[in-house]
N, C-alpha and C positions, 0 to 999 in steps of 0.2 A: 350837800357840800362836796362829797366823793365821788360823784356823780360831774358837777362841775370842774372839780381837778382834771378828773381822767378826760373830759374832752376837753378839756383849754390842752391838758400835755398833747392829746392825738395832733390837735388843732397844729400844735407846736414842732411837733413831728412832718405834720405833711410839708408844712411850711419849708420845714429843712430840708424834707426828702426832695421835696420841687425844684429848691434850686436851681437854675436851667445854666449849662455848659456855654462859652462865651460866642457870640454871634459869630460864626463864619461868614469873610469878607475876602474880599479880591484884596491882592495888597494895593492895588490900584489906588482901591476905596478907602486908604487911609493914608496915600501920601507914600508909596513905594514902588521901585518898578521891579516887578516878577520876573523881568528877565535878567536881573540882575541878582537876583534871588537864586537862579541855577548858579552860578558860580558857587552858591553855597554848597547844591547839589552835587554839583564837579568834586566838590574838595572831599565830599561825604562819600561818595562813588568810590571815589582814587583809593582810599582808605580801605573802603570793603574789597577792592580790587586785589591790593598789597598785602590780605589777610591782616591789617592792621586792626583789625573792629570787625567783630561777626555783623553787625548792625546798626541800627540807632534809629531815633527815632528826634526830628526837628522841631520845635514849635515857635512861632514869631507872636507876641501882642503888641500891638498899637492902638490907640486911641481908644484901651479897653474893648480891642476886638482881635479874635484871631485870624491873624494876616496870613497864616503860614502854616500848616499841621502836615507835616510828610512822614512814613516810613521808608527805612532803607534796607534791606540786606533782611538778613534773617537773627529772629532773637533767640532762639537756640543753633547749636552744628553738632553737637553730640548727647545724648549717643544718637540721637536721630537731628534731620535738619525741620525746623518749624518756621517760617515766615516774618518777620517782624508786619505787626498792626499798628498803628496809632494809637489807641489804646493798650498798648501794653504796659503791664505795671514794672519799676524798677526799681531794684534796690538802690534807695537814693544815698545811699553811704553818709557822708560827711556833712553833704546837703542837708541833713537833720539837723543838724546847729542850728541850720539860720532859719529853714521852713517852719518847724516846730519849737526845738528847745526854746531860744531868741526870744521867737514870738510868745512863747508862756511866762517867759519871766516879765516881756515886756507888759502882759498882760495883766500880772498879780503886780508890779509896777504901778500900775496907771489903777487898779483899786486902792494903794494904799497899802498892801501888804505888804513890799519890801521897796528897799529904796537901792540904789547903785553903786552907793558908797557905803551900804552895810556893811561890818566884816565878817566872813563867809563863818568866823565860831559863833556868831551870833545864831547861826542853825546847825553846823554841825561843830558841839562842844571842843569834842578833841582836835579841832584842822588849827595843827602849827600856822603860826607866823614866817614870814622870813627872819633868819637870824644871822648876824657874821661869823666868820667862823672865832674869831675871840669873842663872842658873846654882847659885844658894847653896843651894833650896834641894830633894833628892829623893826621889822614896818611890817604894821597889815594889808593882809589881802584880802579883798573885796570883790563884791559882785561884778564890780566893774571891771575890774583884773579878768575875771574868768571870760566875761562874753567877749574881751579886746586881746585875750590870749596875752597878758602881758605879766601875769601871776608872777610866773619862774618859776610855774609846776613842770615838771619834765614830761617832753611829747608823748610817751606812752609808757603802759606798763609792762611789764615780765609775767606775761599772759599764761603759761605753763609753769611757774613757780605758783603762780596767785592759785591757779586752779591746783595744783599739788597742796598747798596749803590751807587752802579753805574749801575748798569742791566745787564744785557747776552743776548748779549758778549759785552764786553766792554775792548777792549786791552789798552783802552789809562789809563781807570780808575786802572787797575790792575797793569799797569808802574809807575802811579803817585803812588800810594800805597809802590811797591817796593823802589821807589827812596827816599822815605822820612820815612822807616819803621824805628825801631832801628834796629845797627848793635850790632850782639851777641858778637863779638872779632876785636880786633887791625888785620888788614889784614894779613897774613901770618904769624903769631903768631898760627894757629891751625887752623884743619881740619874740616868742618862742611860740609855734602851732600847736597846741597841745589838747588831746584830747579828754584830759584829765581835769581841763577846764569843764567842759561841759556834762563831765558826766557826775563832778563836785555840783553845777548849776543842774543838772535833773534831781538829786539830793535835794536842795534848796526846794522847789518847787514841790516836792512832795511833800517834805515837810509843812511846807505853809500852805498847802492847798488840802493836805491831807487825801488825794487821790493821788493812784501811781501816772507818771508822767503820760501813759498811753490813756488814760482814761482824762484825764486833765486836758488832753491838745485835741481828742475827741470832741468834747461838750463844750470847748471855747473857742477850737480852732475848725477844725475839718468840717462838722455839721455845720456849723454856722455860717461859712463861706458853700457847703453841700460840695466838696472834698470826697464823693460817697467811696472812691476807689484808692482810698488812702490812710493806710494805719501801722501800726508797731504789730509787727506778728510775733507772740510769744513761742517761743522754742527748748529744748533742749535734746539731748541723747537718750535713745530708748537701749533696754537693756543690752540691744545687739551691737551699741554704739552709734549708731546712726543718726543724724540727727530729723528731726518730726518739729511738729507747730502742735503747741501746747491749747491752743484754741483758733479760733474759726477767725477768718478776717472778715472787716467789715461790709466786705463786700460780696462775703458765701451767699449769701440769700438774694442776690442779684444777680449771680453765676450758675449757666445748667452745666451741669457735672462738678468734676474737681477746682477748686474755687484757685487752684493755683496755677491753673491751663492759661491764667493771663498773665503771669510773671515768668519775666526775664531770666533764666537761670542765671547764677554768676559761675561759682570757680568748681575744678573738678578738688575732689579729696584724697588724701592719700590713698584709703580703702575705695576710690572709685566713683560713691556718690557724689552727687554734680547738688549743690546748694541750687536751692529754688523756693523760696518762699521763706530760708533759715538766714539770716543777716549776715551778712560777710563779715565783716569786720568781725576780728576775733575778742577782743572784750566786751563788747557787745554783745555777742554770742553766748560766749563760751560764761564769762564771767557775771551779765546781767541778763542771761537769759533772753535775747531781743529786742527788750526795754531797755534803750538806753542813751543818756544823754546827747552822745557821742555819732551814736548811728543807729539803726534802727526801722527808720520811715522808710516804708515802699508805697510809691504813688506812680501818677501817670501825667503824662503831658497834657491834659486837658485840666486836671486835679490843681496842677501849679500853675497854669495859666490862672485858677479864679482868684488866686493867693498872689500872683504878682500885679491883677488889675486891682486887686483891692489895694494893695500896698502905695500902685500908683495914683490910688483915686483916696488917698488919706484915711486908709485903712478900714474902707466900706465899699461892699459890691451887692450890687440888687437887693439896695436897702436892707442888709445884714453888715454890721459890724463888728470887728476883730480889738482893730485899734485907733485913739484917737488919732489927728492928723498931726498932732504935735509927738506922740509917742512915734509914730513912723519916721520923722524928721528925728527922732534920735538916734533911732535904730539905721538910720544911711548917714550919719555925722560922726566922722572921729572927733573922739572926745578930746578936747582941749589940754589935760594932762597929759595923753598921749599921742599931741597932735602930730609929731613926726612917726609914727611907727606905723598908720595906717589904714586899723582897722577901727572899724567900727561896733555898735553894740549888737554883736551877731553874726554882724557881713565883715569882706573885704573890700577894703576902698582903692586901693596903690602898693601892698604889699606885693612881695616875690610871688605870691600865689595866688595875685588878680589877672594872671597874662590873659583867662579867658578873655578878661575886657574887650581884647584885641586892641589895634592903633588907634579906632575913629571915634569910640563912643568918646562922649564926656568924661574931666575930669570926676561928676558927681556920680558916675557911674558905681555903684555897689554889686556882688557878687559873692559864687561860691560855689567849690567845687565836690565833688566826692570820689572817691579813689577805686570805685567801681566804672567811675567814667563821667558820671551824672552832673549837670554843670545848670544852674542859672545869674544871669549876669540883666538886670533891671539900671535902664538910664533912665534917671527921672527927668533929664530937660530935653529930652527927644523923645517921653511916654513909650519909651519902647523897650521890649523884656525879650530877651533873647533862653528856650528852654531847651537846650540839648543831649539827651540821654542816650549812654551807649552801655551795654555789658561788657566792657575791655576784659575785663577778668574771665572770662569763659571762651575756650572751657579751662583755660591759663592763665595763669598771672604773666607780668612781663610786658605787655604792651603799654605804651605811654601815647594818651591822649592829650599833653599838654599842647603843641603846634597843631593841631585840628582842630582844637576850640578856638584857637586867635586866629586861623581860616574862615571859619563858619562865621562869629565875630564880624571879622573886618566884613565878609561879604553881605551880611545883614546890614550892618550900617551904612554900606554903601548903598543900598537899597533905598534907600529915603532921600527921597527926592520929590518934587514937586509933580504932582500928574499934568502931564502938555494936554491930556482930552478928558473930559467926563463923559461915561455914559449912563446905558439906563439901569434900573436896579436888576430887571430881569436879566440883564446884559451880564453884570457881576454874580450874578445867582448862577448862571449857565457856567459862567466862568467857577468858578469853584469845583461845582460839579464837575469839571472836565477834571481839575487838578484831583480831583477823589476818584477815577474812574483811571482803570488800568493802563500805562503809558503805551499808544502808537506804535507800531513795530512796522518794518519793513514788510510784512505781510499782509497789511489794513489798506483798503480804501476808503476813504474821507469823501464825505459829501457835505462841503466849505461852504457857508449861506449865513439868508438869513430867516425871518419868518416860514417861507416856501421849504428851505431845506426843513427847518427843524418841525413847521407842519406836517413834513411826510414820516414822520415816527419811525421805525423800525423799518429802516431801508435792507437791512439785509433780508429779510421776508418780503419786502416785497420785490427786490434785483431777484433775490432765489439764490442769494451769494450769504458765504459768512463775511467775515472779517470787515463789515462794513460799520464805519462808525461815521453818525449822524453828527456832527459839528456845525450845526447851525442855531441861531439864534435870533429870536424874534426882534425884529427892530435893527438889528445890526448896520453899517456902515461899512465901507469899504475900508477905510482904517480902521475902524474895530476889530475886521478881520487879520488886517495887517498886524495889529496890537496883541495878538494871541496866538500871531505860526507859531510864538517859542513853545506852545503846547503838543506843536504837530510836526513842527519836521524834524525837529533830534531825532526822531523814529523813523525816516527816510521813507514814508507810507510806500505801496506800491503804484498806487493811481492818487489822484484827488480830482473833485469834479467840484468847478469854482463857479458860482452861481451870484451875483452882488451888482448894486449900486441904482438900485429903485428906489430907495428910502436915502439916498443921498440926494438924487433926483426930488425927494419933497421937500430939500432942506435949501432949495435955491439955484442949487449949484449946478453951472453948465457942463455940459455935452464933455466938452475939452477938458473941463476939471476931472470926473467923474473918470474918464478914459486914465487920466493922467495918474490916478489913485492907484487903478486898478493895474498899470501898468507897473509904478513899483512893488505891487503885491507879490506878480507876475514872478517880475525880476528877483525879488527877494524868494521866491520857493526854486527858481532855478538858480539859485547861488548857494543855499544853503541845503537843497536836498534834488542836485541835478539827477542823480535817478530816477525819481518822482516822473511817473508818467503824468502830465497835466491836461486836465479837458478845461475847454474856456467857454461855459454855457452863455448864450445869449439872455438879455434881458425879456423877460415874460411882457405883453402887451396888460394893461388893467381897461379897466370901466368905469366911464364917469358917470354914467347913467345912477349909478347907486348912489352920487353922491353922496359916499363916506369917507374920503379922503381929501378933503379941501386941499392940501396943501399940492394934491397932484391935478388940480382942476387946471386946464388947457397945455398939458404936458404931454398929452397921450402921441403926440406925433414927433417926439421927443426921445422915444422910446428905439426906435427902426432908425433914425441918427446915430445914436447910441450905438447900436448891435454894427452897423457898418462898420464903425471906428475900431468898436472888439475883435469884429471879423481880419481887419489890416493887421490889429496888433496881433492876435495869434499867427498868423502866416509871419511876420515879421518875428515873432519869439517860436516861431517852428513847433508850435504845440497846435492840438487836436482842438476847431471849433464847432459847437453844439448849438445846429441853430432853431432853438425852438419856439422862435417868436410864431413864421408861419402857423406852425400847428395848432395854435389857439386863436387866433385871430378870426373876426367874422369876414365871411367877403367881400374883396373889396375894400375894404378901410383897417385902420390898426386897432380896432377894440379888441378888447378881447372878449370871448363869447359866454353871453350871460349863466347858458348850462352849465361852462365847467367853474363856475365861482359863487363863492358863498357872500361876497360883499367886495365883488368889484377888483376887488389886488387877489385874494388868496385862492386857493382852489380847493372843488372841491374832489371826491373819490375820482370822479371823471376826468379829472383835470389830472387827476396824479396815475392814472389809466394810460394817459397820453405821452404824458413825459418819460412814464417808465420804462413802456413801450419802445422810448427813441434811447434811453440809456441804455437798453441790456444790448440793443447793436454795439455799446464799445465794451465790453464784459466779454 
């Protein structure tokens, strides 16, 4: 029977460890246009520019897929400078309400174990009531008070007194403090942010769960959703003052070296050390040793993507569940008692501190920020989750990210929009890849295609140049290509060599169409990166003899039409024509010659022998 245990739990382990991180997609591919999505880039740029944000790091979900995964700027600048990744982890400050605490209460919630209108002495004995100040008149405060912040426990506490009086860490001394502090207001009488709310609501939760909060959003929340780079790091101060991590995060054993080489520093110390892996927020810190209601959680942009498609998808993702779909519908609903004040159970709905929202999302849009910078903002009636992480606080406090998150924001929701073209999957696969590979510089030559470009692989070995980057793509279209410069000329390349419109040619389409595509292509790289040295490569001749491309059977003389037209419009747009139809061709007629192809259209080493031969004369 022990025997059995141990592999049902393995069983149960791999299952969580498997987890798989959310499909990367073109935003194309879920109803967005990407170039609309740099405006978010712009505003995230301008930022790093103005020293306003050493970094950050963007992530978009729709339709339970990620549309959008950028890094920006760099996640340290002192004492040395280190690069911001996409995976970097963050201290998510305040964002721990709603990713974790929230979600645990919501959880012991939906088993039965506490309900939202309990009153909060119902676990912990000594938590006053509100009372007037002549005595006559009182109300209690409840679970619900705390997750809607409308208690009228006051925002924070006297974090250097509390530690003078009871030590660090001391969770039991900083509860008793809360439970008997004054209350600022009559409960749901008015809205006050308070951290005192949730770190009374991590109390609650361990009490009736009888695990500490970080072990509790572990085993219900993180593994379950496979979260694997996201947990409560416990801390305190080693004799020399300093502050250290009292144990390993959950993600040491998935990390070679120091398991803390992927998190974000945040702020510098008086004595000098820079926090990095020790939780910013000071009662949290200082007073609950890292655990704690309030703050605490360091995750990553991929981490809270699983946690916001679950949320959206009724609180289950790849077949693991967190919470039912009615429990999620409560937790983005203000409560009816306190239907004017805004917030919801855990989130922000319209309050003073929803601006993330920005202008466009929905009114049903919920949200929440952290004061390290960290911001997610979930519109359920446009499926779309906006995650944006910055270190403001490093290697100083003082910086305000409040009008950069309703930047990024508005620019994201402006993003969705109807797609005017579908294409192929490969098309969208290539597409990502490019966004995950280092951005075009003024120093790159671009070899712009489709199939034929991206069949010659590693162009700069074989030009015998660096700085050559292959942008082609199998199947492509002339407006496919069009649909992706925003990839390629921000960088103002030094050459590009344009090669396209054979696979438009199978799709029906005439001579004059085809010309006419490739013409605003043209126009569109000399408008927006006239630098840009431009080559205009002629269309390759194929072979119908293989018949393997039906849709190109009796177009082959279709081809040397084509190339004519290309030949006017270059002399006409005063750039460089590359006529490499001749060179393949058999004599005498337009095929092209069965040695250099592997099946009629593509070439093969021979074929790319030929061409490369006639490119490195403009090199």
């Amino acid at each position: 029977m022990k025997t059995l245990h141990l592999l049902l739990f393995l069983l149960l382990g791999v299952q969580l460890a498997s987890a798989q991180s959310l499909q990367r997609v073109a935003p194309e591919q879920v109803g967005m246009d990407s170039r609309k999505l740099m405006y978010a880039d712009e505003a995230i740029e301008t930022a790093i520019a103005h020293k306003d944000i050493p970094g950050a790091v963007l992530a978009v979900v729709r339709n339970g897929k990620m549309a959008y995964l950028k890094a920006y700027g760099n996640k340290r600048i002192y004492p040395n400078t280190e690069p911001m990744t996409v995976n970097t982890i963050f201290d998510m400050a305040s964002c721990s309400k709603s990713m974790s605490t929230a979600v645990c209460a919501m959880i012991l919630a939906e088993r039965g174990k506490i309900r939202m209108l309990d009153p909060v002495s119902l676990y912990i004995p000594n938590f006053k009531s509100w009372e007037s100040e002549d005595g006559k008149d009182k109300k209690t405060i409840r679970i619900a008070d705390l997750m809607t912040h409308t208690s009228g426990l006051p925002p924070y506490g006297p974090t250097a007194e509390l530690e003078k009086q009871y030590g660090s860490p001391n969770p039991d001394g900083l509860m008793e403090y809360i439970a008997t502090c004054p209350r600022d207001f009559k409960p749901q009488t008015d809205f006050q942010y308070s951290c005192l709310n949730f770190i009374t609501l991590q109390h609650i939760i361990e009490t009736v769960s009888g695990q500490s909060l970080r072990d509790f959003a572990r085993e219900n929340l993180f593994d379950v959703l496979g979260m694997n780079h996201t947990d409560y790091l416990p801390c305190q101060r080693d004799k020399d003052g300093k502050w250290i991590n009292t144990a390993d995060a959950h993600w040491a054993s998935l990390t070679e070296g120091d398991w803390h080489s992927l998190i974000a520093p945040t702020e510098k110390q008086p004595d000098g050390q820079v926090l990095c892996g020790q939780v910013h927020d000071p009662l949290a810190r200082i007073m609950n040793g890292g655990i704690s209601g309030n703050a605490g959680v360091f995750s990553c942009a991929e981490d809270i993507a699983l946690l916001c498609a679950a949320l959206q998808n009724g609180g289950e993702w790849n077949g693991h569940r967190i919470l039912s779909p009615l429990g999620v519908k409560a937790m983005r609903t203000v409560p009816r008692a306190t239907a004017t004040l805004g917030r919801t159970l855990g989130w922000d709905n319209f309050t003073a501190y929803a601006s993330n929202n920005g202008d466009l999302f929905s009114p049903n849009t919920y949200s929440h920020t952290g004061y390290t910078g960290t911001s997610i903002v979930i519109d359920p009636d446009n499926d779309t989750s906006v995650i944006f992480l910055i270190n403001a606080v490093h290697p100083e406090d003082g910086h305000s990210t409040v009008r950069l998150r309703s930047l990024v924001a508005n620019a994201v929701a402006a993003a969705i929009c109807p797609t005017p073209r579908v294409y192929t999957e490969h098309y969208y696969k290539r597409f990502v890849q490019f966004m995950d590979e280092p951005a075009i510089t003024s120093k790159d030559i671009v070899m712009l295609g489709n199939s034929l470009t991206e069949g010659g692989g590693d162009w700069s070995a074989r030009l015998g140049k660096k700085n050559i980057r292959n942008r082609g793509i199998i199947g492509d279209e002339v407006m496919g290509i069009y649909d992706r410069l925003h990839q390629i000329l921000p960088g103002h390349p030094a050459k590009l060599f344009m090669l396209a419109g054979v696979n438009d040619l199978s799709h029906d389409l005439t001579a004059d169409s085809i010309v006419s595509m490739i013409r605003m292509t043209i126009e569109r790289i000399q408008r927006e990166s006239p630098d840009t040295k431009l080559y205009l490569q002629s269309l390759l001749p194929f072979n119908e003899s293989f018949n393997r491309y039906k849709k190109l059977t009796g177009k082959t003389d279709m081809i040397p039409e084509i190339n004519v037209q290309l030949e006017a419009l270059a002399k006409e747009h005063k750039i460089t024509y590359i006529n490499l139809f001749p060179l393949f061709t058999e004599k005498g007629n337009n095929v092209l010659r069965r040695e250099l192809t592997t099946d009629g259209l593509h070439l093969n080493e021979e074929g790319y022998k030929i061409w490369v031969k006639e490119l490195k004369k403009k090199l």
